[in-house]
C-alpha positions as CSV (number, residue, x, y, z in Angstrom):
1,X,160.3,68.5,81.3
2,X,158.6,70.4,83.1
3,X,159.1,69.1,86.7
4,X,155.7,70.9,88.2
5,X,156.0,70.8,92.0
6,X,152.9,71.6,93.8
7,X,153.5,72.9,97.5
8,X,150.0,73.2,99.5
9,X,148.5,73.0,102.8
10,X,147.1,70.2,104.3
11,X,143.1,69.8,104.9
12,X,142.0,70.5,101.4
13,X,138.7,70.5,100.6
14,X,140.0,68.6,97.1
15,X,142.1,65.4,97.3
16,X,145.8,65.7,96.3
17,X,145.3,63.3,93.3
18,X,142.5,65.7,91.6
19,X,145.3,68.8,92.6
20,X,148.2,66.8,91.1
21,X,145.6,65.9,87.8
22,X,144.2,69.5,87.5
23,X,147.7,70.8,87.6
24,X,149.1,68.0,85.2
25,X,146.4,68.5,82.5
26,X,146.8,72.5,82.7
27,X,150.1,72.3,81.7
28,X,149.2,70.0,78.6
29,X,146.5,72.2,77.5
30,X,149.5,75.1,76.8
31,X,151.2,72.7,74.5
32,X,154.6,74.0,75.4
33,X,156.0,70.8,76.3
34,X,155.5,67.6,75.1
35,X,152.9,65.0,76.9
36,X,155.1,62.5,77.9
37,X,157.6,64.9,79.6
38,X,155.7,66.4,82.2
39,X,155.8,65.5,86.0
40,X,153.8,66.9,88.3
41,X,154.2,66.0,92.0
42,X,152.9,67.6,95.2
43,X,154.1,68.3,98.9
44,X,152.1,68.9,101.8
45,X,152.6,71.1,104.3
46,X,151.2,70.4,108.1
47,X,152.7,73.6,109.4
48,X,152.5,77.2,108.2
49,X,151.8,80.3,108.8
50,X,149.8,83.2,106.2
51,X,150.1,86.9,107.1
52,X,146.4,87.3,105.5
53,X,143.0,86.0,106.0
54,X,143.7,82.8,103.6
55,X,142.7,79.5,105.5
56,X,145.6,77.7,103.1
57,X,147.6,77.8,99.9
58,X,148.5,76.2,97.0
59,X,151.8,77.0,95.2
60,X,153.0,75.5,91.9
61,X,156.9,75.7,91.1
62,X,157.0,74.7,87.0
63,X,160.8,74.2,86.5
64,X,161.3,74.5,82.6
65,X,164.5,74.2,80.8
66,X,166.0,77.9,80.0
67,X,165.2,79.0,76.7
68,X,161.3,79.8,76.9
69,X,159.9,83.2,76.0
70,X,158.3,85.8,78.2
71,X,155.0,85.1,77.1
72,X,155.3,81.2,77.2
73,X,156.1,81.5,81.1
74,X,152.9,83.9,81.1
75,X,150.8,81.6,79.4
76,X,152.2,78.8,81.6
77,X,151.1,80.6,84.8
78,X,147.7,81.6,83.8
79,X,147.1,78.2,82.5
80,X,147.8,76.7,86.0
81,X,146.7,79.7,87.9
82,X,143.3,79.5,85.9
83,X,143.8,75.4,86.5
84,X,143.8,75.9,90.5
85,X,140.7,78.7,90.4
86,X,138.2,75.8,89.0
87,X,139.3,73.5,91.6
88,X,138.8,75.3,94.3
89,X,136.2,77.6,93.4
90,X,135.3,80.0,96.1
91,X,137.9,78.5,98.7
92,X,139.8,80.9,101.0
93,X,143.5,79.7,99.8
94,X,146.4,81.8,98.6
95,X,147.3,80.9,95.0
96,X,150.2,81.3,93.1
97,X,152.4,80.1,90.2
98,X,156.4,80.8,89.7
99,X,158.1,79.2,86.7
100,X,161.8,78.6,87.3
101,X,164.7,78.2,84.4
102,X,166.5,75.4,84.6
103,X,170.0,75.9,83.3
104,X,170.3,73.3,80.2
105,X,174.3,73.6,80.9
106,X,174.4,72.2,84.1
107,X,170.9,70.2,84.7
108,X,171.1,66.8,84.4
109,X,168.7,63.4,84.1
110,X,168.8,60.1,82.8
């Protein structure tokens, strides 16, 4: 845990595997969870539509077990939110972080 889903437009000017690393190491470098449990995977969308002058976006779902602190999930968002900025330096794309809870009663893995 966490299960990062990243949710972005298509024609990047950044591959999705330095997106999906850039993401991964953010969360890491918060050292809220442990190494081994974080997965980070990404989505692409072909069609979209923006109501502003953004040529794309990138949107990162962290879905954390319940439990965390208000500042944790702060310091989880600017990490990635600060994560995506030196990516894409400059770029015209909507950015945006959400961090979900995960109900520890009722979620389930092997």
């Amino acid at each position: 845990m966490p299960h990062l889903i990243i949710e972005h437009s298509a024609h990047l000017n950044i591959s999705v595997c330095e997106l999906v690393q850039a993401v991964h190491q953010g969360a890491e470098r918060t050292q809220l969870f442990d190494p081994a449990s974080i997965k980070t995977r990404a989505i692409t969308y072909n069609d979209y539509q923006l109501g502003s002058d953004h040529q794309g976006f990138i949107h990162v779902q962290a879905h954390i077990i319940a439990g965390r602190t208000v500042a944790q999930k702060q310091l989880l968002s600017e990490t990635l939110l600060q994560a995506l900025h030196a990516l894409v330096d400059g770029e015209q794309l909507h950015l945006s972080v959400h961090p979900y809870d995960l109900d520890p009663e009722i979620y389930r893995k092997n």
